[in-house]
LOLUMDO-462709 format. One record per residue (C-alpha): residue number from 0; residue in one letter; y negated, x, z. Coordinates in Angstrom, 3 decimals, decimal comma, always signed. Layout:
// residues N
NUM	a	Y	X	Z
...
***
This chain:
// residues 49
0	x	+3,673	-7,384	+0,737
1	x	+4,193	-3,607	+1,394
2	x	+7,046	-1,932	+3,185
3	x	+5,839	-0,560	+6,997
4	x	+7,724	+2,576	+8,448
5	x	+7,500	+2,318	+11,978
6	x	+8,363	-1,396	+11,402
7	x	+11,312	-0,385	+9,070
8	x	+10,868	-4,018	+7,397
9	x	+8,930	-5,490	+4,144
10	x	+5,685	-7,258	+5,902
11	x	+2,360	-8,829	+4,766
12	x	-0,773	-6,563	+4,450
13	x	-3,855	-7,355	+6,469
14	x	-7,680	-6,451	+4,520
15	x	-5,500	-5,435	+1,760
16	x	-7,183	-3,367	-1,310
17	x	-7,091	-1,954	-4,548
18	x	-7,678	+2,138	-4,744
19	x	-6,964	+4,503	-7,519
20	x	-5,018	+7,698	-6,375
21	x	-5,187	+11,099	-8,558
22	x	-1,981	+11,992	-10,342
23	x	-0,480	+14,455	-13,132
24	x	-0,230	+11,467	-15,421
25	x	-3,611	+9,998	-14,443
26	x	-4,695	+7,708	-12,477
27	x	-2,612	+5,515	-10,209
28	x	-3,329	+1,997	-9,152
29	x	-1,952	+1,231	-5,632
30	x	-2,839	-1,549	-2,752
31	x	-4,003	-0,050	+0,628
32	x	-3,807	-2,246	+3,870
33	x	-2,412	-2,299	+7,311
34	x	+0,752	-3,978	+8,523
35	x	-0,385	-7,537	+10,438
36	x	+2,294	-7,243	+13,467
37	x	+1,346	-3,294	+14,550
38	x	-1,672	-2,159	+12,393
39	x	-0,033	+1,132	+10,598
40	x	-1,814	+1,705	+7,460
41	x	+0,618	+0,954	+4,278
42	x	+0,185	+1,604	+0,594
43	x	+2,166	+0,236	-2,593
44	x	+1,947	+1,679	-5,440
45	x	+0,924	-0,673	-8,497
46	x	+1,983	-0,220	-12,171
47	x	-0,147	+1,744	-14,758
48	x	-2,776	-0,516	-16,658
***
C-alpha cells in the first residue's frame, strides 16, 4: 500500500520493489511501484534496518 497523488487516496502498488535511497543519516530503505488504477509511480519510505 502506498499513498498516490494524482489519486489523492491510499492504493495498492503494482511490480512493487525494494530500493535503497542516499540520505544524511545513511541509507534509506523504501518500496518503489506504480499505483494499479492510473500507473503514477509511488514510493514509501520503509524504516531503518
Amino acid at each position: 500500500m502506498g499513498y498516490c497523488v494524482k489519486c489523492r487516496d491510499k492504493r495498492p502498488m503494482k511490480g512493487a520493489t525494494e530500493v535503497s535511497m542516499p540520505g544524511k543519516g545513511g541509507e534509506r530503505r523504501a518500496m518503489k511501484g506504480n499505483c494499479e488504477k492510473c500507473g503514477t509511480g509511488m514510493y514509501r519510505i520503509l524504516g531503518k534496518k
